[in-house]
N, C-alpha and C positions, 0 to 999 in steps of 0.2 A: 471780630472776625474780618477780613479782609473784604474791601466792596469787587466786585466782579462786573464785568459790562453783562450786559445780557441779549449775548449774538444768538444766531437763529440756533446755531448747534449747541449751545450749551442752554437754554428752553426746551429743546427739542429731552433735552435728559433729565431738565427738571419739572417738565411735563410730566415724565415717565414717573418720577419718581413719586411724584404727585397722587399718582393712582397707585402707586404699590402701598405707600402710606396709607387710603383710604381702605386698601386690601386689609391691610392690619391691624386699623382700628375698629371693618367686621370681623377679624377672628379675634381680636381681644374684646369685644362687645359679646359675642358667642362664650368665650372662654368664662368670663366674668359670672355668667349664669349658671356655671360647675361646681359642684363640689370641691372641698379641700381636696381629698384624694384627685382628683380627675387632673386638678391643675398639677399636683405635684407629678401626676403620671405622664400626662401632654405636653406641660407649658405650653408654648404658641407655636409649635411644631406638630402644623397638620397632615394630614394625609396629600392636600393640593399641592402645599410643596413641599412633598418629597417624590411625589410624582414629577410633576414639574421641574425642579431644578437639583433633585438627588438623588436619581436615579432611582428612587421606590424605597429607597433604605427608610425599616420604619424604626430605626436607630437613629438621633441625630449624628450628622455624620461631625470624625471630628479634621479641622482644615489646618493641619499642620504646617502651615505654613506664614512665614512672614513679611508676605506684604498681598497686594490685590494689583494685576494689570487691568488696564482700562484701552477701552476700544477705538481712542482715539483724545486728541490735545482739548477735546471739549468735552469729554468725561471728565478727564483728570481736573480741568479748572471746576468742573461743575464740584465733582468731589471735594477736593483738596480746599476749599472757599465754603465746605460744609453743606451745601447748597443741595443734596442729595446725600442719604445712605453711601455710606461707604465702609470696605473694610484698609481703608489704603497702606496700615501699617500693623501688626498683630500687636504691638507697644500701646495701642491706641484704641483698637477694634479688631473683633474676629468672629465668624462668624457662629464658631462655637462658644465664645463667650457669650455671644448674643442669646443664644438660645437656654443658657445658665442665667442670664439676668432677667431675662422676662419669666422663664418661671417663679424665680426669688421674687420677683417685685409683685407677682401675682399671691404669692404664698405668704409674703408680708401685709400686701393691702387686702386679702381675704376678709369679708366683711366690713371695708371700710369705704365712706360713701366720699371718694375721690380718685384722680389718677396718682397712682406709682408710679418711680422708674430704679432702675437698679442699676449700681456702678460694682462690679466685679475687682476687686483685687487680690495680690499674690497670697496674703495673709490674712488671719484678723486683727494683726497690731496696724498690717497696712490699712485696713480697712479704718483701725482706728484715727488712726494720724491722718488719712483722706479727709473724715469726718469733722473733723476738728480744726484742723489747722488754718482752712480758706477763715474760717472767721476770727483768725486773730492777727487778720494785717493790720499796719500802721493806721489809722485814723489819717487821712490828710488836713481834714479840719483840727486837730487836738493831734498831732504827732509826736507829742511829749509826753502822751497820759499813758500812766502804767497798767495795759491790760491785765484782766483779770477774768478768772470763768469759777463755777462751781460745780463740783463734782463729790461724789460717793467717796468715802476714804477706804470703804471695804470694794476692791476692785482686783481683778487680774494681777500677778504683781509685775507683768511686760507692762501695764497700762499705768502703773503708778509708778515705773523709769520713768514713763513717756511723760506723763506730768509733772512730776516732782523734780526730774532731772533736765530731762532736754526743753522740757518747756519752761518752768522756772528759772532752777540753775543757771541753763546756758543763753536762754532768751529773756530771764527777766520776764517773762509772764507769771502772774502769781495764779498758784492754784488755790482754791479757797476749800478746804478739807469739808464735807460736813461729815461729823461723828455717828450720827443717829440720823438715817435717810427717814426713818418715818417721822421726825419732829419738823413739822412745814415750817414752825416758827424760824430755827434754826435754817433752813434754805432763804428764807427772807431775810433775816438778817445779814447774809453773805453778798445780798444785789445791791449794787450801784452801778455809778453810770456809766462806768466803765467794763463793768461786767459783758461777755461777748454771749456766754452759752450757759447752758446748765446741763450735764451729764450725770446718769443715773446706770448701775450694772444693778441688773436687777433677773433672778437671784444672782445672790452674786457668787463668784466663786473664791476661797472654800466657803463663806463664813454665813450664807446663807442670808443677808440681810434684804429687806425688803421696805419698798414706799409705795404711797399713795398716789402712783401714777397721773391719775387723770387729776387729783390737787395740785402735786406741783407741775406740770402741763399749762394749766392754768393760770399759777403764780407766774411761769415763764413768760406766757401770753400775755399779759397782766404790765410787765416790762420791756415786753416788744423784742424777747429772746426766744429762742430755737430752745427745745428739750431734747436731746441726743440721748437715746438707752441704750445700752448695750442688751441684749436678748439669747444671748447664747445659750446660754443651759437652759432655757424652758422652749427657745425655738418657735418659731410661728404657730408647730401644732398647739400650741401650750398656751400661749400670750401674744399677741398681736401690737404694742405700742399705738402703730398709727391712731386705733380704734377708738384708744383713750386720751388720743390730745398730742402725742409725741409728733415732733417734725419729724427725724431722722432715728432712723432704726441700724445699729450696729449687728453684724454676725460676722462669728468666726464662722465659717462654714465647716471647716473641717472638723469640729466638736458635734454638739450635740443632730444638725441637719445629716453629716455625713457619719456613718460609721466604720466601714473600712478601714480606716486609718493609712490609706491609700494616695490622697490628694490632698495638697495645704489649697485654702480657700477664703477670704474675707468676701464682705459684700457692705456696700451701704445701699441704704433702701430709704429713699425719702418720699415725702406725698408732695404732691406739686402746689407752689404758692406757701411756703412753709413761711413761718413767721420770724423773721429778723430786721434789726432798725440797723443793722449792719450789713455790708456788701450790694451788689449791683443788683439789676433785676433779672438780670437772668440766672445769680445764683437762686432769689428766691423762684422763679417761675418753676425750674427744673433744678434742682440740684445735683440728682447724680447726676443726670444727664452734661450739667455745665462742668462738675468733677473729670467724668470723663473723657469730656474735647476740648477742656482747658487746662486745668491746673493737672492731673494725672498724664494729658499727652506730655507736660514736660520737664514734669519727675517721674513716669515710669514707673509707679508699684502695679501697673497691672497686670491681670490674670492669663497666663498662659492656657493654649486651648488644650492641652493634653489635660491639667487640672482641672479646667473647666467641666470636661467630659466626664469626667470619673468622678465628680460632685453632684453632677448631674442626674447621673446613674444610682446612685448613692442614694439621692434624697426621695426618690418616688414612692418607697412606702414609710414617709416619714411620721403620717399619722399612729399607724398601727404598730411603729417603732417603738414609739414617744409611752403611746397605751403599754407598752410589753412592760419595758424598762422604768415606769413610775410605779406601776404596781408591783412588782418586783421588789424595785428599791423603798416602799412604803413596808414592805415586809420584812427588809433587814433589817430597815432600821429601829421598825416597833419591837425585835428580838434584840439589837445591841442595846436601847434602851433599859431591857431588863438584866441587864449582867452585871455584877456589883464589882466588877474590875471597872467598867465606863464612869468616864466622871458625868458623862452630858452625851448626848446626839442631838445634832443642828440639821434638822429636815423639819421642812415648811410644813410636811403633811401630816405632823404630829401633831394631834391636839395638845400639847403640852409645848409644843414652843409659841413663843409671846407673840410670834407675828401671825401664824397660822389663821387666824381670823382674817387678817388684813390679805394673806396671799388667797385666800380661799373665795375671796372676791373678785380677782381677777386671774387664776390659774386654772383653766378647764378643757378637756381634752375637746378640739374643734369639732363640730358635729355630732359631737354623742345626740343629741335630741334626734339626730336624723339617723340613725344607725341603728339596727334591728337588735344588736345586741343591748341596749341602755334606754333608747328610747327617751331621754330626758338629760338634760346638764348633768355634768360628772367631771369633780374637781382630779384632774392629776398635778401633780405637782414636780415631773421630771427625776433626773437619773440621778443627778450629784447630791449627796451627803458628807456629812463628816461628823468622828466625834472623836470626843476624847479621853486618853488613857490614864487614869488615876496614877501617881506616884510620878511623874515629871517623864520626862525624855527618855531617859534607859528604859525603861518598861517600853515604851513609846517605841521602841527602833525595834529592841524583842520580838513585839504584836508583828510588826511590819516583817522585820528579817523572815517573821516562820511563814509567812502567809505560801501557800502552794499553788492554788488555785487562780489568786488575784493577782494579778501584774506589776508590779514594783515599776513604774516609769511615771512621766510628768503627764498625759496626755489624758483627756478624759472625752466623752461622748462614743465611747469604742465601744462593738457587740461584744468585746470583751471587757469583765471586769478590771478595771485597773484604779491603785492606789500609790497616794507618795504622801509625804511630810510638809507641807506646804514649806515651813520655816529653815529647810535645809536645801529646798527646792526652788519653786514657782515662784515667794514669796521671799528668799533668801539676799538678794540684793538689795531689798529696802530696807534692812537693817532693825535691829531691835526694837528703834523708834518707830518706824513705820509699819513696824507688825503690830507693834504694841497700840498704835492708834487705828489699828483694823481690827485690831482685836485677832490676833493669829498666834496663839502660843504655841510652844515647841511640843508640847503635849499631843497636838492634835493632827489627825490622820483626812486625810479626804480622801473616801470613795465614792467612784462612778460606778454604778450598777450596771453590768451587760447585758446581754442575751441570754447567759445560763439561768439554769432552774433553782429559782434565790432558796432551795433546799440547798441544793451544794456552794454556792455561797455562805450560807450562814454554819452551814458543814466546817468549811476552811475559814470561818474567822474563827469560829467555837475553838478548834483545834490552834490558832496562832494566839489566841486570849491564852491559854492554859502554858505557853512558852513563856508569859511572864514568870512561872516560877520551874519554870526547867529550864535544858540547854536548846539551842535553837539547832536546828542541823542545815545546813548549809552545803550546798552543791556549786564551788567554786571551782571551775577550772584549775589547769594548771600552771598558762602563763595566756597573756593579754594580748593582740593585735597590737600594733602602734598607732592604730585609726581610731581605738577607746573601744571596739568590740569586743565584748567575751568569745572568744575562741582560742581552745585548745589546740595547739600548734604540736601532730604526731611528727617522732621522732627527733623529740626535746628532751 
């Protein structure tokens, strides 16, 4: 950061700032004492100031705007030199994003005994590549040695481009695949000394794989490496990272936290003082925080504050979202289970899949001990499933083609049900090899379970199961947009 002198007028603001800081750290000391619901309802947006500087709006408000004036040439240095809050460029800070990253950081470090902070981005693939990337600069002591990191093979398939292609391929960083996330032996064997991270999606999306979090946490700590999760489909209501050892916590926001389908969202969420024998001290002291006024001010993925607002809004009853949607989706899936067209169903909550033990150790809806309704720990296991269709692909597109109900698109965490074909889809870029070592055959369908009453879901799969040996009916238009939307163009 650039050194500053320290004239009377730019003291004079970082006095000011001094105390507004301390303001913050008693409403984040108060906040800390809340329930899950409470935080996801408030974040750090109290009543003081919205009296105080919003005019009463007990909405956070959102500031459309791109950049901040200052009251004079000794704000601006105080700011611009970091040396105070500021929002001086919305590329950088806003103060709607602000208000989306302290509750996310609240809702990630929920029961965990240190400080969060939250760095906001456009995406969850931006979020991932934020995540990731600061730790694999050059080495200046060893600037010839072939970075390397370890990661889940069953992952996202934006995330395994981002691996496999732009980091590999195009950078020569080797990704080091592990097949089997629950075999710890197999993550050990993948560490040397050039290893920077180790990265875990867990559940993962479609294929449902699962590890021993706080084990390899451990192993990571063990080698003086950062653990990076990806968290998205179980979401903070569900599983917390930090809790069990993780540095840095991944969310696509716009999945399972948001439902709408209204706002794209990433976030990283790290705990302060995370553990790396890589990079400076201030990436380890604060991480997002060093993300977002260093290395994000000047590549730009981040979050817009219209986004931010409508993620925001989004996620306040994310606990009793989470509760609808896992029991729900426990209930299709124990019904697709019994249909002798299914070859398989991959849901965590099924005593019959191999990891169900291992996720039922750390997948539990937050709070149930404190809620009148349960009164005691209570495993959810989240929305995403999938399974798959006997007889190979045709059968496989049939089931899909007839669904009525369910949503034919790539997009999951929605109040609505929605389904696609990973291997034509999500996962179609990494090509046969790379399905084949995630284990994604062409057979298999992922659904997210929404809001509806999982009666009329298993209504309209019952009825697209039974189009394997009929015709499918189809409601296509008559002719296409040039933009790719279905729409019927009258007086064609």
């Amino acid at each position: 950061m650039p050194d500053t002198s320290s004239s009377a007028g730019v003291g004079r603001y970082v006095a000011a700032a001094e105390r507004a800081t301390a303001r913050r750290a008693a409403d984040l000391a108060a906040m800390r004492r809340c329930r899950f619901d409470t935080l996801a309802v408030h974040g750090l947006y109290t009543m003081q100031e919205a009296l105080d500087f919003n005019q009463g709006s007990i909405i956070e408000p959102i500031f459309m705007s791109t950049s901040q004036a200052y009251r004079d040439s000794d704000e601006m240095e105080a700011a611009l030199s970091y040396r105070i809050p500021t929002w001086c460029y919305s590329r950088i800070a806003n103060p709607s994003t602000y208000y989306l990253e302290n509750t996310l950081a609240l809702l990630d470090g929920y029961g965990f005994q240190g400080e969060t902070s939250c760095c906001a981005t456009s995406s969850g693939m931006a979020a991932i590549h934020t995540a990731t990337e600061p730790f694999l600069a050059v080495d200046p002591k060893r600037p010839g040695a072939r970075l390397n990191f370890v990661a889940t093979c069953q992952v996202y398939g934006g995330t395994f481009q981002l691996f496999n292609v732009r980091y590999m391929q195009e950078r020569g960083v080797e990704c080091r695949w592990i097949r089997n996330s629950a075999d710890l032996d197999e993550w050990a064997s993948k560490i040397d000394e050039n290893t920077r991270f180790l990265y875990g999606e867990m559940p993962s999306n479609p294929g449902q794989a699962f590890f021993d979090l706080a084990a390899v946490a451990r192993l990571a700590h063990a080698h003086g490496l950062p653990l990076i999760v990806d968290s998205t489909v179980a979401s903070p209501a569900l599983l917390r990272p930090l809790c069990h050892g993780a540095d840095v916590v991944v969310q696509s926001v716009t999945k399972s936290m948001t439902s709408s389908g209204f706002g794209i969202c990433g976030a990283v969420i790290a705990r302060h003082g995370l553990t790396s024998r890589f990079g400076g001290d201030e990436l380890r002291a604060n991480f997002a925080g060093y993300l977002k006024l260093l290395p994000n001010r000047d590549l730009g993925p981040n979050l817009s504050p219209m986004n931010a607002i409508l993620s925001l809004n989004d996620l306040r009853t994310l606990r009793s979202k989470m509760d609808l949607l896992s029991r729900s989706t426990m209930q299709v899936a124990a019904w697709l289970e019994r249909q002798p067209v299914i070859e398989g169903v991959d849901y965590l909550g099924l005593p019959s899949h191999p990891l169900h033990a291992l996720a039922s150790r750390y997948l539990f809806l937050v709070d149930a001990e404190h809620d009148a309704q349960y009164g005691q720990p209570v495993n959810r296991y989240g929305h995403l499933m999938s399974f798959r269709v006997k007889g190979g692909p045709a059968p496989t597109r049939k089931v899909f083609d007839a669904m009525q109900r369910i949503w034919r698109a790539t997009d999951l965490g929605r109040i609505k049900s929605v389904a696609t074909i990973p291997a034509i889809s999500t996962h179609s870029q990494q090509g046969e090899e790379g399905r084949c070592l995630a284990g994604i055959p062409s057979n298999l369908i992922r659904l997210c379970v929404g809001g509806e009453h999982p009666d009329d879901i298993i209504a309209d799969l019952d009825q697209a199961l039974r189009a394997i040996d009929g015709k499918v009916q189809r409601a296509v238009p008559a002719a296409f947009s040039a933009g790719g939307a279905s729409r019927e163009q009258p007086g064609r």
